[in-house]
C-alpha positions in Angstrom: 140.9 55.0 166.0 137.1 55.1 164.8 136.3 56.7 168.4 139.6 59.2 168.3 138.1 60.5 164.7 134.8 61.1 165.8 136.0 63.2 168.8 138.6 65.1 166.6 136.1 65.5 163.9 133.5 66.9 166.9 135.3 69.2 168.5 136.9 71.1 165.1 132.7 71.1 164.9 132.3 72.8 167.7 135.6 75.3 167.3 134.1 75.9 164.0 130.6 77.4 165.2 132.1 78.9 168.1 134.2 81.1 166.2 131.7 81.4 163.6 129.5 83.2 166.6 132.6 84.9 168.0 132.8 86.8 164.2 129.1 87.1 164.2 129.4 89.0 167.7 132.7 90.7 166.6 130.8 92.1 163.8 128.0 93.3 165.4 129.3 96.9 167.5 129.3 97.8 171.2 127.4 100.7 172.2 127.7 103.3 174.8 125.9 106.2 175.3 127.1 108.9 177.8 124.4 110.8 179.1 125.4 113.8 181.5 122.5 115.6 184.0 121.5 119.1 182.8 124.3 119.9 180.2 123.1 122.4 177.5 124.2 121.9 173.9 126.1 125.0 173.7 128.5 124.1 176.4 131.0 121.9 175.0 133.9 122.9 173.5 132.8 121.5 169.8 129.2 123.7 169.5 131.8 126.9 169.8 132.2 127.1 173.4 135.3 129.0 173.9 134.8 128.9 177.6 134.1 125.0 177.7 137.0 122.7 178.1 135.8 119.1 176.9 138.4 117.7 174.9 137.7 114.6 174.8 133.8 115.0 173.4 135.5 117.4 171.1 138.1 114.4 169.8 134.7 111.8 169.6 133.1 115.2 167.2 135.9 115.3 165.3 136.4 111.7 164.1 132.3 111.3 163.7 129.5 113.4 163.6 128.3 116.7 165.5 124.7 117.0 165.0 123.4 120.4 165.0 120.0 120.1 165.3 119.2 117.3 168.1 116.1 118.1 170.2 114.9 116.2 173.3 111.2 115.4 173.7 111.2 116.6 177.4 113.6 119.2 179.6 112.8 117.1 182.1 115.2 113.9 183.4 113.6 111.0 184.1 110.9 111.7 181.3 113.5 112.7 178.8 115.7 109.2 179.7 112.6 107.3 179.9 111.6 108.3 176.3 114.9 107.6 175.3 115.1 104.2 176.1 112.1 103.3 174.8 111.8 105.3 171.5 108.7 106.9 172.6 107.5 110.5 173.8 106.8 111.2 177.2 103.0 110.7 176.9 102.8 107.5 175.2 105.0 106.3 178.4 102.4 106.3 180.5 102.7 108.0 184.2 106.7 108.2 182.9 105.4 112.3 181.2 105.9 113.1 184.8 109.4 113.6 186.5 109.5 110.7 189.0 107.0 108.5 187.5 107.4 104.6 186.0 107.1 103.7 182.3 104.4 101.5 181.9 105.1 97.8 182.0 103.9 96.7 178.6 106.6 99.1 177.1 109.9 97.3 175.9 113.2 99.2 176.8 116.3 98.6 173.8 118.6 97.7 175.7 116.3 95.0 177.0 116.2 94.2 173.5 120.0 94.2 172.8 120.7 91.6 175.5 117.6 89.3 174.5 120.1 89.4 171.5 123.0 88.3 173.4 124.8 91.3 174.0 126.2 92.2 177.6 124.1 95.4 179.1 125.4 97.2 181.8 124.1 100.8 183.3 126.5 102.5 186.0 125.2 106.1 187.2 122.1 107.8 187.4 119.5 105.4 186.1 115.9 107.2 187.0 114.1 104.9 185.3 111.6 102.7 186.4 108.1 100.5 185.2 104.7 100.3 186.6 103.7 96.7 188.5 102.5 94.6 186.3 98.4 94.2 186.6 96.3 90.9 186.0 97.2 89.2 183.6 100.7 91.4 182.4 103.8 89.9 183.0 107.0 91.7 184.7 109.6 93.5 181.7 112.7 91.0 181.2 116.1 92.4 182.1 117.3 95.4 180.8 120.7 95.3 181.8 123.4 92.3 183.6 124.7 94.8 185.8 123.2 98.1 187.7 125.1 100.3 189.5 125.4 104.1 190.8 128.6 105.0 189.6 129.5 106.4 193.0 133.3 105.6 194.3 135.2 107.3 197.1 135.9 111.2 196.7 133.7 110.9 193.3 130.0 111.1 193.4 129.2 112.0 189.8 128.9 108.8 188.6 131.6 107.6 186.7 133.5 106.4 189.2 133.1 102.8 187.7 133.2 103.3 184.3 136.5 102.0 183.8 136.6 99.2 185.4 133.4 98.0 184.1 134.5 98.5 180.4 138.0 96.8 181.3 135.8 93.5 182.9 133.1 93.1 180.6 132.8 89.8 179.1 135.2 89.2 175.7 133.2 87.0 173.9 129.7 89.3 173.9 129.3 92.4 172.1 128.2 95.1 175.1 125.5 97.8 175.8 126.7 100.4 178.2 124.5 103.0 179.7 126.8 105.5 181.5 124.8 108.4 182.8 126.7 111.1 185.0 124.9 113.0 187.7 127.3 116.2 185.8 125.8 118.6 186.2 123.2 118.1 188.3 122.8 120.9 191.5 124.2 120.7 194.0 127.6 121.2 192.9 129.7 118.3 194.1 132.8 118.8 191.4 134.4 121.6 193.0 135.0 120.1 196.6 136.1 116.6 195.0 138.2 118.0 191.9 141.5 116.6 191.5 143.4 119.1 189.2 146.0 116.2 188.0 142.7 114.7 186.3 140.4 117.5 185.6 143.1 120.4 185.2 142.5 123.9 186.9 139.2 124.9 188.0 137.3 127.3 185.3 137.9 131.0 185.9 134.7 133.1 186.6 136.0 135.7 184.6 135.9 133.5 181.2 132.5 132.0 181.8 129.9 132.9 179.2 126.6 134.4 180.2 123.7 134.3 178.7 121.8 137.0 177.6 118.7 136.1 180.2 121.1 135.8 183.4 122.7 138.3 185.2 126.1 139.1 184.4 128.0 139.2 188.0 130.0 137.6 189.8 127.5 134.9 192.3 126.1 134.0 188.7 129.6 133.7 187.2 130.7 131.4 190.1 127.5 129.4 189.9 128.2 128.9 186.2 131.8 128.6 186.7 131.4 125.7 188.6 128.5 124.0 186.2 131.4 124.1 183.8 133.9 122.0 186.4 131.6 119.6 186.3 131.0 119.3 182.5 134.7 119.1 182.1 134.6 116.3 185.1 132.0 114.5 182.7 134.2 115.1 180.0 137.4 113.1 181.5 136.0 109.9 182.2 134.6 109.6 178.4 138.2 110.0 177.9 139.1 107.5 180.4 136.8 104.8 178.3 137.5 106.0 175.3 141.3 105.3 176.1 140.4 102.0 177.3 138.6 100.8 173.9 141.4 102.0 172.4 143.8 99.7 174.5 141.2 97.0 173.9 141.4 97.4 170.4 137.8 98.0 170.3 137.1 101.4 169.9 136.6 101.5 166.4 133.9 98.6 166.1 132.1 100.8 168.7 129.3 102.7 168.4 129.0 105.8 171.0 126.8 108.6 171.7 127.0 111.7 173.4 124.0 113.8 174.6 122.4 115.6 177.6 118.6 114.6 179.6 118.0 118.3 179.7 119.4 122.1 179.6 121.8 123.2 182.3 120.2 124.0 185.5 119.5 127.6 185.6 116.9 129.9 184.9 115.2 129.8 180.9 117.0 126.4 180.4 115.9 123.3 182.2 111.6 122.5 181.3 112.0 125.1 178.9 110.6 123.9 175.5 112.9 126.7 173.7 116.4 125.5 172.7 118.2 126.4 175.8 116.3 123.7 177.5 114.9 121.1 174.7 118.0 121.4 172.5 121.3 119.0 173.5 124.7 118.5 172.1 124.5 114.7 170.6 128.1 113.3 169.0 127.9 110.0 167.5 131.4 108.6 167.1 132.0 104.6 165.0 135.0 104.5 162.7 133.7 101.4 161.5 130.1 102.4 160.7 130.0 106.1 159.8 131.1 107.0 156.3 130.6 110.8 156.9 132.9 110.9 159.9 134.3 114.3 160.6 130.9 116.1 159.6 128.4 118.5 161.5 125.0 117.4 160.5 122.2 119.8 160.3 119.1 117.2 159.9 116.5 117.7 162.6 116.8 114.4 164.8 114.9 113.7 167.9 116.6 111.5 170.4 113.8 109.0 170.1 115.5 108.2 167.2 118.2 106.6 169.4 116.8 103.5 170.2 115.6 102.7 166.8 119.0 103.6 165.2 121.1 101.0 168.1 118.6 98.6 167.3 119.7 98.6 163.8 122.9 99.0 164.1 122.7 95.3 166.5 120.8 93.7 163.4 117.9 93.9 165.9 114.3 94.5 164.9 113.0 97.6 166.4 109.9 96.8 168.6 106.8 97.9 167.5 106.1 100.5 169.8 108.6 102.2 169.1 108.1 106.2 167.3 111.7 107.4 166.4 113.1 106.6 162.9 116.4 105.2 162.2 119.6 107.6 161.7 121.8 105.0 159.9 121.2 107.1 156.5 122.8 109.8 157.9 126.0 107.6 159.1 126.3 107.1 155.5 125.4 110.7 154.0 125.6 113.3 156.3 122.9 115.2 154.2 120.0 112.9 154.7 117.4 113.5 156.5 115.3 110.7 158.2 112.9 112.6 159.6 112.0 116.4 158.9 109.4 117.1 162.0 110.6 117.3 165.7 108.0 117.4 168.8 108.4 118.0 172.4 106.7 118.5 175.7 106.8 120.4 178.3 104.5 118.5 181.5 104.7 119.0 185.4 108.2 119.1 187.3 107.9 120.5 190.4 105.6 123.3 189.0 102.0 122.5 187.3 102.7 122.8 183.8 101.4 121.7 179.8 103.6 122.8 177.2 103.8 121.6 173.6 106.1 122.5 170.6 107.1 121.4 167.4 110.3 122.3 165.1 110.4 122.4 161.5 113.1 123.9 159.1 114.4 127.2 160.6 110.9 127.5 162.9 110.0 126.4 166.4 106.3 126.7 167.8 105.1 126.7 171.3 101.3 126.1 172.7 101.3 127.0 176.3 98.0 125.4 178.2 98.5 127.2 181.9 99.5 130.5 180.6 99.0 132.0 183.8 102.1 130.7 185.2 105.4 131.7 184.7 107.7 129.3 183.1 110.3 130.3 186.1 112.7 126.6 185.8 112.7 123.7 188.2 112.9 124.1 191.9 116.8 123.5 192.4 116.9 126.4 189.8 115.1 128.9 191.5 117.1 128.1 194.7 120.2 128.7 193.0 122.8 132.3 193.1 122.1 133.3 189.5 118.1 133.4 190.1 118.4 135.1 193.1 120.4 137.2 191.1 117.6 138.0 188.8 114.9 138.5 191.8 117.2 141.9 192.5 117.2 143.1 189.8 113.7 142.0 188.3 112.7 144.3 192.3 115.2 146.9 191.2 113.6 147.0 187.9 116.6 146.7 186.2 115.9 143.8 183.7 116.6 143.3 180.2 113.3 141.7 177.4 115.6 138.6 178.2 116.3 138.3 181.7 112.0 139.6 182.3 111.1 136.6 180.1 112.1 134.3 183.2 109.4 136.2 185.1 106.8 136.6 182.4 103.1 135.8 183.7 100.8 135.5 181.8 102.8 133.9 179.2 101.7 133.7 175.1 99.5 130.9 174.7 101.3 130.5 171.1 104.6 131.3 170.3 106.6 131.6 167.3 110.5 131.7 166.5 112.7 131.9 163.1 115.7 129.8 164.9 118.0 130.6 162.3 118.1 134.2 162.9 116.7 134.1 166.7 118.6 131.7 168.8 118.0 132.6 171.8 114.3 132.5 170.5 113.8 136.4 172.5 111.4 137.7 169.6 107.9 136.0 169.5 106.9 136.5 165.6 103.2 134.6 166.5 100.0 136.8 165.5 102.7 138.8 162.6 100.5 138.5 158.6 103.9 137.7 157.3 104.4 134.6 159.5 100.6 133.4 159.3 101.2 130.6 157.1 103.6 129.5 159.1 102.3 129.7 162.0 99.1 128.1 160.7 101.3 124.8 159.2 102.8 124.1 162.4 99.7 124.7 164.8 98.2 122.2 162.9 100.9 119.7 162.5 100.5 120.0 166.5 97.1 119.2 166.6 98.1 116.2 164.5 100.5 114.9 166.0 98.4 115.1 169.8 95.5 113.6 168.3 97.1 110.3 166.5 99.6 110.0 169.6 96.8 110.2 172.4 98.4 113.6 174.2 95.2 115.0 175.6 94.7 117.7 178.9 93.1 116.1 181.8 92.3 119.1 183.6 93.7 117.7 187.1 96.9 117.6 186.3 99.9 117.6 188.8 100.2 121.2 191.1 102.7 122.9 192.1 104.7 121.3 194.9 107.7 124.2 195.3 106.9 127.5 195.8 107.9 129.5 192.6 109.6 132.7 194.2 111.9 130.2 196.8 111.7 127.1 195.8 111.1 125.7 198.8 108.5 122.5 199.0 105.0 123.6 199.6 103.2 120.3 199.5 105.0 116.9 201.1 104.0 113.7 200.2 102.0 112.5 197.1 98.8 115.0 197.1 99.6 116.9 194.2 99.9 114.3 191.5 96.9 114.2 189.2 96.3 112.7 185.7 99.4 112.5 183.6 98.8 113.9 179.6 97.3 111.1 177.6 96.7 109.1 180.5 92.8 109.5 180.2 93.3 108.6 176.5 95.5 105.6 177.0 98.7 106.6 175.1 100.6 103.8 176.2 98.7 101.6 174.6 99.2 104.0 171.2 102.3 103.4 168.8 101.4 105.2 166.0 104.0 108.3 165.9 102.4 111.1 164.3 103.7 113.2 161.5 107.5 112.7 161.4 
């Protein structure tokens, strides 16, 4: 009897802390963030796209909150996603400024963090992200993430073909991490000869498509845009699909998700631009549970290194050290506050050579160009594309708009200055105008600030052009144009300290 008491009295123990850690996990939320390829901010349906259909990032806006002035630090993938998952800019990454290039190894990733902390991690689509080898006496980065996978699945190759299934399969006694990154809308175009109009509904017309004022209204652009648009509705369903699946779960509302872009849409004036059209992105946060000010558009300036701080948080997981962003959880609970009231970002070598810098602050964004000389044209896969081929003929028939010409402009300004808030499209340079000097003198020299006390720097040899600019055809193969990466020469890597924020 003694014996049959102390087993009884043992195992209601053990049921005791086991559900005591099952409502310790159970209070602690999921995560997902959805990440498409090259999706501008204004083309989803809840930033007043009338052309847009995305329903189901619309719904996730609706129930949480639309923030309305979320900037990227690079317009650049794998720079921009590597700065995202460690909270830092591009520079203090290491050779990661580049496109292509590793974070360095001494640099913790969140979600490494998140499942140090018991939570399940999974990534399923484009992940782009790698770390340098470690060096004497540096040891390898712990694991990021339980399960890695492309996302690809027979007749889809965007990168949600798993998403489903991996949300319906996770673990049910672990809170989870999901990184689900589309290749939507990354060129080529792959939507349109897989789309399934029982899923995805009708193709997007040509005719409805919204151009912007520095591409060529006609119909090769409209088609090339038109079918951007099928694939940001493609990357729209399968949130849908998840979000349906939480819901089933009953999970949903004790999940925390984000919605967001890597860079602008792939087109000319948009993608490596450091003006709105490329920097800017759509970001939704959606979490019944832990947003008070659900419902709400939020005009605080955020940075989306403020992503990994804010998840971290939200966990009860201490941010690591090296990491720059600042927390968002005060705006979940006032939509008015505002963590941070400085936003920075940088513009370094993808495909093209290239040193750009800007910085936003209330209704002003400045630019500091360090190769002038070149024009600021767009990536590679851009310049191969209809709509700037469309431009070429009429940039040779001399029939561009201020807009359109700004694609070509060489030289560029080696300063640049824009009222957003009256100048979206940022087409009027007010830099070198008396009434704007003491602007224009504040922000130049929060610049400086910030690029000295985070390590940015010019090395000089920087990374050349490896695409021609007027075709976008490769001009150098192999890996004889990389140089020194911005703050390499200065060790930024090895520098936490954020600058002015």
């Amino acid at each position: 009897m003694r014996n049959r008491l102390i087993l009884c009295v043992t195992l209601v123990a053990v049921a005791i802390i086991q559900n005591a850690g099952q409502a310790a996990d159970s209070s602690r939320p999921n995560v997902i963030v959805f990440i498409a390829d090259d999706v501008s901010w204004n083309d989803y349906g809840c930033y007043g796209n009338s052309a847009a259909r995305t329903p189901n990032i619309d719904r996730l806006a609706a129930g949480g909150i639309r923030f309305d002035r979320a900037y990227l630090t690079a317009s650049s993938c794998s720079p921009s996603r590597s700065s995202i998952i460690t909270g830092r800019y591009p520079h203090n990454n290491g050779k990661a400024a580049e496109l292509h290039l590793p974070i360095s190894v001494n640099l913790p990733w969140f979600p490494e963090l998140l499942r140090e902390a018991g939570y399940y991690t999974a990534l399923s689509g484009k992940n782009h992200m790698t770390t340098t080898k470690p060096q004497a006496g540096q040891s390898p980065r712990p694991k990021a993430f339980d399960l890695i996978d492309a996302g690809r699945g027979k007749g889809n190759s965007g990168g949600h073909a798993n998403w489903v299934r991996i949300t319906e399969k996770r673990p049910q006694d672990r809170p989870f991490f999901f990184w689900f990154a589309s290749y939507d809308a990354h060129r080529a175009w792959d939507g349109d000869g897989q789309w399934d109009e029982i899923l995805y509904g009708p193709k997007h017309d040509p005719k409805d498509i919204i151009v912007p004022p520095f591409l060529s209204d006609d119909p090769d652009t409209r088609q090339d845009l038109a079918s951007y648009y099928n694939e940001v509705t493609r990357f729209d369903h399968y949130i849908g699909e998840v979000t349906a699946t939480l819901q089933r779960q009953g999970a949903l509302d004790n999940t925390l998700i984000f919605v967001l872009a890597d860079n602008g849409r792939p087109f000319p004036r948009a993608k490596t631009r450091l003006h709105d059209s490329g920097m800017k992105t759509g970001l939704v946060a959606h979490w019944p549970q832990g947003i008070k000010s659900a419902g709400s558009a939020c005009s605080s300036l955020v940075s989306v290194i403020d992503l990994a701080p804010t998840i971290l948080g939200a966990a009860g997981v201490e941010p690591a050290e090296t990491m720059q962003g600042v927390s968002l959880a005060p705006i979940f609970e006032d939509v008015a506050a505002q963590p941070r009231r400085i936003a920075f970002s940088e513009h370094n070598w993808h495909d093209y050579e290239a040193l750009g810098r800007s910085v936003r602050k209330d209704n002003f964004l400045f630019v500091r160009n360090w190769r002038p000389g070149q024009p600021w044209q767009g990536p590679a896969d851009s310049v191969r594309s209809p709509s700037f081929t469309q431009l070429k003929k009429r940039r040779d028939a001399k029939e561009l708009s201020a807009a359109q010409a700004d694609v070509f402009l060489a030289p560029r300004p080696e300063v640049e200055l824009y009222r957003i808030d009256q100048d979206p499209d940022q087409l009027t340079n007010l830099a070198g105008k008396p009434e704007f000097a003491a602007v224009q003198k504040e922000l130049a020299t929060l610049l400086d600030k910030w690029r000295d006390e985070t390590g940015d720097s010019d090395p000089g040899d920087i990374s050349r052009d490896s695409f021609d600019r007027e075709t976008g055809e490769r001009i150098v193969k192999g890996e004889g144009y990389r140089g020194t990466t911005p703050g390499e020469d200065r060790h930024a890597d090895q520098i936490n300290a954020p600058g002015p924020r």
